[in-house]
Structures are given as C-alpha cells and as structure tokens.
N, C-alpha and C positions, 0 to 999 in steps of 0.2 A: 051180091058182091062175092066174088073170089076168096076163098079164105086159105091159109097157106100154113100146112105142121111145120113143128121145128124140124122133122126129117125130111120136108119139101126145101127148107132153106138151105139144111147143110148139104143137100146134092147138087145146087147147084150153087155152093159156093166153090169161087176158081182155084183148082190146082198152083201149084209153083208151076211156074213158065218154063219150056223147055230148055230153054238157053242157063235158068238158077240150077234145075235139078242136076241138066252136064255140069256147070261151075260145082255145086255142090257135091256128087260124085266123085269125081277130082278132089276135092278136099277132103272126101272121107278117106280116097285111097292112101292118099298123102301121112292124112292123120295115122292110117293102120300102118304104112312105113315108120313113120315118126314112134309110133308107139314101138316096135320091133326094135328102131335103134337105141330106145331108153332100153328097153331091156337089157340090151348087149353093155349100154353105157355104165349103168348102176348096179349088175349082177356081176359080169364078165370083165370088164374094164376099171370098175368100181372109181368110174371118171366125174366128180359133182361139176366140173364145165360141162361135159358132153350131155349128161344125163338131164343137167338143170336146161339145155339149151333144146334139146328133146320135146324134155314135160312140156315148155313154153311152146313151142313151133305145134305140138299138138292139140295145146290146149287151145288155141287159136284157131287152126286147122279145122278143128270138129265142130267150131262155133257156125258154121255153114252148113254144113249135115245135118245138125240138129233140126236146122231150122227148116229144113228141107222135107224133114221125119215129121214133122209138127203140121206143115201143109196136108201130110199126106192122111194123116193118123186121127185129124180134126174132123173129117168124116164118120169116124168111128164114135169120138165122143169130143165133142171138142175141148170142156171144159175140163177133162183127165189128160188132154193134150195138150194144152197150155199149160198144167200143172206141172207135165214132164218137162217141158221145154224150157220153164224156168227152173227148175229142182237142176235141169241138164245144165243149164247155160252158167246157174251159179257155180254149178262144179267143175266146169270146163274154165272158168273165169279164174277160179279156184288153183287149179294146176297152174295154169298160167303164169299166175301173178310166183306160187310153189318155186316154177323153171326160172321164173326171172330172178327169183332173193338167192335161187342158190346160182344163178350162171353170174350174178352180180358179185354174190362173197368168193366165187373159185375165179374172176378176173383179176379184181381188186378185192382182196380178203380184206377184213377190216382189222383194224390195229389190236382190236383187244376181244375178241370172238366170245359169244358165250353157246360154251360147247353143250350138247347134250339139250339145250333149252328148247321145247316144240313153238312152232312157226307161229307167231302169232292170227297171221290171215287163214293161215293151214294147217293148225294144230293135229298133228301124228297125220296126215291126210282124212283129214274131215270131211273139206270140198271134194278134195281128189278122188278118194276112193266113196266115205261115208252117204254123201250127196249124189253125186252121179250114181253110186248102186242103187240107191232109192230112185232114181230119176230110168235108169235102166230096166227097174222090176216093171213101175208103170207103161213102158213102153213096150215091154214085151206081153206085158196084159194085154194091151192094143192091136198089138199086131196079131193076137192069137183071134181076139173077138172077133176082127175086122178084114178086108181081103186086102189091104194097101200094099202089101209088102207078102213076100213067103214065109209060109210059117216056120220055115228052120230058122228063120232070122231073130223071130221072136223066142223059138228055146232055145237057143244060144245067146242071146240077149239076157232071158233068166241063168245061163249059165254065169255069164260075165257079172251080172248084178251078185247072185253070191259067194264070187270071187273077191271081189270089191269090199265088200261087208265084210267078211271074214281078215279082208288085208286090213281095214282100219280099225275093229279089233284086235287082230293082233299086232298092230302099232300101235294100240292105245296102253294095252296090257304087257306086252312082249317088247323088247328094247333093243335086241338084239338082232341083227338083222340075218345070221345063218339058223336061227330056232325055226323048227320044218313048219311053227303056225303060221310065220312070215313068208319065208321061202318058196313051202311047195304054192302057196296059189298063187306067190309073186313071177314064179315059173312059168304053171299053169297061164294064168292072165297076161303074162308081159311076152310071152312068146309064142303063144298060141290062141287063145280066144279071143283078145284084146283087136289081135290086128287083121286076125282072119274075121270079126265082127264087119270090122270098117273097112276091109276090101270088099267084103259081099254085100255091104250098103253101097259103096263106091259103085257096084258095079251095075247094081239093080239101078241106083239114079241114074248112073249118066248112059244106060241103055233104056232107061223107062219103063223099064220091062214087069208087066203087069202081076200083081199076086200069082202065085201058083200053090198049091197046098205039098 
C-alpha cells in the first residue's frame, strides 16, 4: 500500500483559484490606497469621519489578501499559516470595527462623549496595530522560509510588523499624538510601508507572479 508524508499532502494541496487570487489582488491594492488615505485623513487633515471611514474600508479590504496569503503560505507550514491568518483576520476585524465607532461618533457624535477613554474592542490599537504586527512577523517568517511570494515582500513585512508594535506601544504609553514615539512610525507606516506592502501583495496576486528571491 501507497503511503503518503505530510510533505506529499501539502504539495498537492490546491492553491486559491485564479479568479480569488486577481479578486484578492485587487483588495490588497485597494487596501494599500485605503491605508495612504488614513494617513492623509488622521495626520494631515486630522479628519475622525475621513480617517474612521479609511481604517474601516481597509480593514475589510485586506480580509481578502489575507486569506489569499494563507493559501499560499500553507505550503510552507500550514499550521504557522493559519495561526497568521487568524492573529491577521482578528486585527483586520479589529480596525474595522476601530473605523466604524469613530466614523459612527464623527456622523452622529453622541450627546455626552467620554473623552480621552480607549476603545473598548480596540484598546490604544491592540487589534489594529498590537495583533496584526504579531500576525505580520509570522508571515514574514513564511515567506523568508518558503518560495510563495518574494523575499522583499517578507522583509518589508518584518519592517511593517515593527512598525506596528512600536505604534501600539507607544499608544499604550504615550497619549499624545505629535510625541515622535507615536509620529515617526505613524509616518513611517501610514505613508510608506503600510501601502507600499499591500500594493506589492496586490500586485504579485493578481499577476500570479511566482516567488523570485
């Protein structure tokens, strides 16, 4: 009788289908736009509609990427790939819910606000930054070990993971939002690593375009 390793199974487990990885592509590019305009909306505009409707519209956005990353990455190891992809999805879920309470309080503010108080779903960004940079390190481990993707994608991936850490850090500690702990990586991350991450995922899926080192 035929006996078969768990590295015979995982090779030929199927890829995401051509048609999810272009949809997903597409949402990553999206997602890297969407991240660009919170930037503009919460540093430059200092807008809580614009910026709350941002966080949300991305963090939705990149729920597709993820999962896209997770097909691909499951080859490498699966069960550090699903660990990413939920660590990922809760902190994407995370933001989300973040964009929706502030696009919700800058529509309709509520009568008696309590100012200064952290988010209960999203305390100082937990999900948003704390979660996802833990879900980002794993995935950049991945992509170094394994051929799914190019390796720049994975150190720039550990770049943005401790960007991320460092921002909910200094949100947890730091309350002020021009103090340079906050600032420079909010800089760094919201206008450059963040969205240039998710356009060079965007654009590896929706051309299929196989690892290269």
């Amino acid at each position: 009788m035929a006996t078969h390793t768990s590295a015979d199974r995982i090779s030929t487990t199927p890829l995401a289908s051509t048609a999810f990885e272009r949809f997903a592509g597409l949402f990553a590019i999206l997602t890297g736009i969407a991240g660009f305009l919170y930037a503009i909306a919460f540093i430059v505009l200092q807008s809580t509609l614009l910026s709350g409707l941002f966080m949300l519209l991305g963090g939705l956005l990149s729920s597709a990427a993820l999962v896209a990353v997770y097909y691909r990455l499951r080859a490498t190891d699966p069960a550090f790939a699903l660990w990413a992809l939920l660590l990922a999805i809760v902190g994407t879920l995370g933001a989300a819910i973040h964009g929706g309470f502030d696009l919700a309080s800058a529509v309709n503010p509520p009568a008696a606000a309590a100012s200064g108080l952290p988010s209960q779903i999203d305390p100082r960004g937990l999900l948003t930054f704390g979660v996802r940079g833990m879900a980002l390190f794993v995935i950049a481990w991945l992509i170094l070990r394994g051929s799914a993707f190019p390796k720049g994608l994975g150190y720039l991936a550990y770049v943005l993971a401790i960007l991320e850490v460092i921002l909910y850090l200094g949100r947890l500690t730091v309350l002020t939002p021009t103090n340079p702990v906050i600032l420079v990586p909010a800089l760094l991350a919201g206008f450059l690593i963040y969205p240039a991450w998710y356009l060079w995922l965007g654009f590896v899926l929706w051309r299929g375009q196989p690892a290269n080192s």
